[in-house]
KEVOKE-130069 format. One record per residue (C-alpha): x, y, z; residue number from 1; residue in one letter. Coordinates in Angstrom, 2 decimals, always signed. Layout:
BEGIN
+---------+---------+---------+------+------+
:      c1 :      c2 :      c3 : resi : resn :
+---------+---------+---------+------+------+
:       X :       Y :       Z :  NUM :    A :
...
+---------+---------+---------+------+------+
This chain:
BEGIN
+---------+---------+---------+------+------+
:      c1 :      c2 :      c3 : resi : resn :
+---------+---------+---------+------+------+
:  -22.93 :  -13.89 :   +7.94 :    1 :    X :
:  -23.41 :  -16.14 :  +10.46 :    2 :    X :
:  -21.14 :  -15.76 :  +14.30 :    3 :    X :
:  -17.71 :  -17.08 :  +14.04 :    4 :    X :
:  -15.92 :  -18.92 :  +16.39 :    5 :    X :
:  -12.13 :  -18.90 :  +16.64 :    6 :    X :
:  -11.65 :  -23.22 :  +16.66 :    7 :    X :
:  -10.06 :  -23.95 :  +13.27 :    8 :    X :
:  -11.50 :  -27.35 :  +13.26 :    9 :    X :
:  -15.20 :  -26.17 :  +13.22 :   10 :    X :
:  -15.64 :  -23.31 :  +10.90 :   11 :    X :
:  -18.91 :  -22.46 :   +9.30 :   12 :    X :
:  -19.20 :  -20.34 :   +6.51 :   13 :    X :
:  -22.41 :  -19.06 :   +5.29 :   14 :    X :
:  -23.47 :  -15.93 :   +2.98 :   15 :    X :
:  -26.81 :  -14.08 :   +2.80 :   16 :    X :
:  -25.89 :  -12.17 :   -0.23 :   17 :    X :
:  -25.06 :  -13.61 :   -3.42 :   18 :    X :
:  -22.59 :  -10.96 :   -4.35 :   19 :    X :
:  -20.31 :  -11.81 :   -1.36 :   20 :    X :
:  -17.36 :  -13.41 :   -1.63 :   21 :    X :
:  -14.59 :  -14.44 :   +0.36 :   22 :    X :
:  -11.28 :  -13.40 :   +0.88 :   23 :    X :
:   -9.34 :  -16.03 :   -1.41 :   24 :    X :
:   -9.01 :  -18.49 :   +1.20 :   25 :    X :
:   -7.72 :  -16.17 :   +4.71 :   26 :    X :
:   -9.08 :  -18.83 :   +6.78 :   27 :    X :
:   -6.85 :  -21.87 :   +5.86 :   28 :    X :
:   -3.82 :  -19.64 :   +5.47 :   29 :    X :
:   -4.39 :  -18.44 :   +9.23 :   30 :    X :
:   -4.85 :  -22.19 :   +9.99 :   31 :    X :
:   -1.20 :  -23.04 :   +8.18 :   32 :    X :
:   +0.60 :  -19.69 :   +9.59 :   33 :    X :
:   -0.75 :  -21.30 :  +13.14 :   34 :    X :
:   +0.45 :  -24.67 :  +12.91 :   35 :    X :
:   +4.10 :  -23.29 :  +11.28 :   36 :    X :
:   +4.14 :  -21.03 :  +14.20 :   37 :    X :
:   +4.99 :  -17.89 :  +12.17 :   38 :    X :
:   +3.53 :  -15.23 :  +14.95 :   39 :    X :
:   +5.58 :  -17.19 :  +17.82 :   40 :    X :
:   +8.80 :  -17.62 :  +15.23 :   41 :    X :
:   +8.85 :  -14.02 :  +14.01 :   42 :    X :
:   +8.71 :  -12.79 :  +17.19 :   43 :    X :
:  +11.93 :  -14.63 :  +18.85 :   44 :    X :
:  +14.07 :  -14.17 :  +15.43 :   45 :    X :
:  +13.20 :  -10.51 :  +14.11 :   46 :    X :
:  +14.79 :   -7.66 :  +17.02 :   47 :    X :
:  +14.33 :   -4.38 :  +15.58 :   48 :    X :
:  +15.85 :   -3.30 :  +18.68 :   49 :    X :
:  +14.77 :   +0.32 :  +19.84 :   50 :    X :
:  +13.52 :   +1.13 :  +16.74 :   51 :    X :
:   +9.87 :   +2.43 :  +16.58 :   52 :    X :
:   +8.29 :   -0.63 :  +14.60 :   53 :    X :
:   +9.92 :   -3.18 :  +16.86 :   54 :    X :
:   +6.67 :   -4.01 :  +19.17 :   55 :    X :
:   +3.95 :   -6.89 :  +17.60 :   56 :    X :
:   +6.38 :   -7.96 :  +14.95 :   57 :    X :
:   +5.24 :  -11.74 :  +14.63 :   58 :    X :
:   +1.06 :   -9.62 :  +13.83 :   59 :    X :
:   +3.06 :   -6.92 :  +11.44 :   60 :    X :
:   +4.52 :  -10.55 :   +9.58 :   61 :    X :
:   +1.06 :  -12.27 :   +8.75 :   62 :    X :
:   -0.63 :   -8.97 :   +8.26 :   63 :    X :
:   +1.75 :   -8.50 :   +5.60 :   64 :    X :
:   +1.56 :  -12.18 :   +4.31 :   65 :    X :
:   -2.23 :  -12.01 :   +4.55 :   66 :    X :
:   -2.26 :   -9.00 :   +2.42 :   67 :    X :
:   +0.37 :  -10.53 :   -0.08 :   68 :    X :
:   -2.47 :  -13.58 :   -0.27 :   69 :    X :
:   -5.29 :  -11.20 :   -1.32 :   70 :    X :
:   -2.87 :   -9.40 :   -3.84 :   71 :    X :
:   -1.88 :   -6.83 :   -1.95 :   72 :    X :
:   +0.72 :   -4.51 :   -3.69 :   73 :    X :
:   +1.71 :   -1.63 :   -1.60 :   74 :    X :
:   +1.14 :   -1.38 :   +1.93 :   75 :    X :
:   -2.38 :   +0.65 :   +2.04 :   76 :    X :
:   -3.84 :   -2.80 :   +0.23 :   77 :    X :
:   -3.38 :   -4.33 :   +3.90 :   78 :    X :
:   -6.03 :   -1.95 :   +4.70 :   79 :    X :
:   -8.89 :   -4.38 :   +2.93 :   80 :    X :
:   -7.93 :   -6.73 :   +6.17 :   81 :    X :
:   -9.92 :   -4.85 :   +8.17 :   82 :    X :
:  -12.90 :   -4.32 :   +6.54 :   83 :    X :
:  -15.98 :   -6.82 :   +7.26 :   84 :    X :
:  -15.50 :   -9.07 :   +9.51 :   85 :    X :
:  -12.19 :  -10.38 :   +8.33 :   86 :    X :
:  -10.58 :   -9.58 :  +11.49 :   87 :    X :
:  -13.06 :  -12.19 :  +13.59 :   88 :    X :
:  -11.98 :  -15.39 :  +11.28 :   89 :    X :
:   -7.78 :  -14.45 :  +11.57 :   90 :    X :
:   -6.10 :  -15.82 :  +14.86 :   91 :    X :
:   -3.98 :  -12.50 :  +15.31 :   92 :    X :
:   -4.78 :   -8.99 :  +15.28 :   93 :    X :
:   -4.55 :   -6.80 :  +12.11 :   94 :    X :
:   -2.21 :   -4.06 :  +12.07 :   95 :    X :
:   -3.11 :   -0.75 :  +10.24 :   96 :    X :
:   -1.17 :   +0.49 :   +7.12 :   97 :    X :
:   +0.84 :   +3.56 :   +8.53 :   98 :    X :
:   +2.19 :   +0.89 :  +11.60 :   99 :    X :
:   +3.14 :   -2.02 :   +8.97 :  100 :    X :
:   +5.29 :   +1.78 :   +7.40 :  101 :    X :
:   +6.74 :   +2.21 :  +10.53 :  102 :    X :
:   +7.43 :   -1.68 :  +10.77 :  103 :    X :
:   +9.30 :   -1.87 :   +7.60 :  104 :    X :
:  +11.31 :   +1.22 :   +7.26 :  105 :    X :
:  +12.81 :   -0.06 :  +10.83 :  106 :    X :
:  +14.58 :   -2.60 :   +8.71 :  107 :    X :
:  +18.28 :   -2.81 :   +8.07 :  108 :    X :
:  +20.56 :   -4.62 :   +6.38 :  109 :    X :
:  +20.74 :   -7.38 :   +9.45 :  110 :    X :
:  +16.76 :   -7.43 :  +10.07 :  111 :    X :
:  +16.65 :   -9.00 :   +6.64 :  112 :    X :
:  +18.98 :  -11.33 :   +7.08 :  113 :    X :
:  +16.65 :  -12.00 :  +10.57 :  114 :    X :
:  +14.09 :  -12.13 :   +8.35 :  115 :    X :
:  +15.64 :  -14.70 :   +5.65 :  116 :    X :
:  +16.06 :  -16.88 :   +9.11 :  117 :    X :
:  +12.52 :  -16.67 :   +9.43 :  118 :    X :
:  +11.52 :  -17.94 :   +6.35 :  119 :    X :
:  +14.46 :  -20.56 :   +6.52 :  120 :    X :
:  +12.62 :  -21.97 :   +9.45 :  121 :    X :
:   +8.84 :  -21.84 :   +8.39 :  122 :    X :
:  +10.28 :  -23.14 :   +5.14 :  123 :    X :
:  +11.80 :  -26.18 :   +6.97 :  124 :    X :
:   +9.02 :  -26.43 :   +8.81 :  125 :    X :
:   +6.29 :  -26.55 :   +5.80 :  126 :    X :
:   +8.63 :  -29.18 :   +4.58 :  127 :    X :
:   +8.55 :  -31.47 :   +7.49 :  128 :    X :
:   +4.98 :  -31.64 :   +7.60 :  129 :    X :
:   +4.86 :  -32.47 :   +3.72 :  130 :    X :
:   +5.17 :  -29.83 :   +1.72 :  131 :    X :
:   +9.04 :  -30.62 :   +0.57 :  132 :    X :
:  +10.29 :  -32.78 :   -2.46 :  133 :    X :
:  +10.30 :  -35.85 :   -0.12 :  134 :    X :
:  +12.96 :  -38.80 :   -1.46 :  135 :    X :
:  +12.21 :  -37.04 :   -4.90 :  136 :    X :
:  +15.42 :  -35.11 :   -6.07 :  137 :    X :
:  +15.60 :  -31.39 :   -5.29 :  138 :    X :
:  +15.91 :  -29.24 :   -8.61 :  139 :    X :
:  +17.00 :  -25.83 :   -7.80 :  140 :    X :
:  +16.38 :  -23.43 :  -10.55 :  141 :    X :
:  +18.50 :  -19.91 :  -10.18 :  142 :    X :
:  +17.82 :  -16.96 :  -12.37 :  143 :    X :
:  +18.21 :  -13.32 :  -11.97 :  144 :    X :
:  +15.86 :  -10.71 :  -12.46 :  145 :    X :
:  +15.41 :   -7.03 :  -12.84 :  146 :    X :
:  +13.54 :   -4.94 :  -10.33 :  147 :    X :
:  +13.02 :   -1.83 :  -11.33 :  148 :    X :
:  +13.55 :   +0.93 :   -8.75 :  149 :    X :
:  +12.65 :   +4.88 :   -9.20 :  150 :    X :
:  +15.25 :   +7.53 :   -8.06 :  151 :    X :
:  +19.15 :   +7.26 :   -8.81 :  152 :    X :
:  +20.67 :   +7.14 :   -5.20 :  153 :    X :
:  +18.55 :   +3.52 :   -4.34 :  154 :    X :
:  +21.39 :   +1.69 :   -2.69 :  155 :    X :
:  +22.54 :   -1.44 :   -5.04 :  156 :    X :
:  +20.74 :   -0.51 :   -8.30 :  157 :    X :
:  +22.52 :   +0.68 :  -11.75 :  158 :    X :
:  +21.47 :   +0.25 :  -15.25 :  159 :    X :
:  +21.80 :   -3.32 :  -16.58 :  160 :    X :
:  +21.77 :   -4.66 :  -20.12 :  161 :    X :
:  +18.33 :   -3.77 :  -20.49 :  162 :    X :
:  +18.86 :   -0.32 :  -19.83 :  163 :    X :
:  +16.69 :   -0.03 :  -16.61 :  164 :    X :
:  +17.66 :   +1.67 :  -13.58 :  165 :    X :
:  +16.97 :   -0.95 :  -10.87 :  166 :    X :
:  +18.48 :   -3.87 :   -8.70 :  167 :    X :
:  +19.29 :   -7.91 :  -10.23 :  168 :    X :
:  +18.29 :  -10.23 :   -7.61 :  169 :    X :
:  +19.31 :  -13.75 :   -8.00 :  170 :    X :
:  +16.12 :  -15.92 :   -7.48 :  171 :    X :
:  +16.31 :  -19.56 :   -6.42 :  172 :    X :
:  +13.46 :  -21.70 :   -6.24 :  173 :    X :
:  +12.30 :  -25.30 :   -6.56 :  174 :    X :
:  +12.12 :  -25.99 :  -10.20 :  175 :    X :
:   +8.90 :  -28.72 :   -9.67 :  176 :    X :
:   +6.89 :  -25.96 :   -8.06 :  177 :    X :
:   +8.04 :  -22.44 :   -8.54 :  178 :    X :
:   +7.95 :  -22.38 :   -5.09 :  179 :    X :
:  +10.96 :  -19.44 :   -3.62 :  180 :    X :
:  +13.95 :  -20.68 :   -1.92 :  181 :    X :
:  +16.15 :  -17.68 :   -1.45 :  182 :    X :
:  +16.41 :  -14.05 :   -3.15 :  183 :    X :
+---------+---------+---------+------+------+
């Protein structure tokens, strides 16, 4: 592969292997976490106080949404983010599985809610540059769900209709675009 350079505007990708393939597209969702500012945003709204996850919190966030985008399920999956080079093309360091752990079982009840303002932001954000309905009418779609959860004293889940132990999230999003308001 050949050198990369950390200036968005002039990246050059190149493969000497025809088995190679990239990582779904890392590089322009590093260049959109940059210009919404998630690192900086994260960082200011999210206080995990004395907790032992609360340092890098804003790097924890995108290594998280990074390993969301390559279909990460469980927290080792983040793992594949630093393998290669992967690490030279991102704009922030990658944090290893057992700190993103530490990161998220800081979390209470009122991170969450630190966390919804996060994505409240970046949301508004994405919108204002385009990404909203625009004068088009705003359909908002709600429908619950059922997440299944393993082990009886899970705070908030029972058995539902369906006869699943787990929790019943309300789900909003835009109805045009699938795209997740609130949970």
């Amino acid at each position: 592969m050949q050198k990369s350079y950390h200036n968005s505007n002039k990246i050059s990708v190149s493969f000497d292997d025809d088995k190679s393939v990239s990582g779904a597209g890392l590089v322009l969702l590093d260049k959109l976490a940059t210009l919404l500012g998630i690192e900086k945003a994260a960082n200011e709204k999210i206080d995990l106080g004395n907790a032992p996850g609360r340092a890098n919190v804003g790097r924890k966030v995108l290594t998280l949404v990074n390993s969301l985008a390559l279909g990460g399920e469980c927290i080792d999956d983040a793992d594949v983010l630093r393998s290669g080079s992967t690490e030279k093309v991102l704009s922030h360091k990658v944090m290893a599985p057992s700190t993103l752990g530490t990161f998220l079982r800081s979390f209470t009840f009122g991170n969450v809610r630190q966390l919804d303002s996060l994505f409240e932001e970046v949301l508004g954000k994405a919108w204002t540059l385009g990404a909203g309905p625009g004068d088009n009418p705003l359909i908002i779609d709600i429908d619950s769900t059922i997440v299944e959860v393993y082990g009886k004293e899970k705070e908030g889940s029972s058995y539902c209709y369906t006869k699943v132990l787990g929790q019943h999230p309300l789900i909003a999003t835009r109805a045009q675009t699938g795209e997740v308001l609130h949970i």
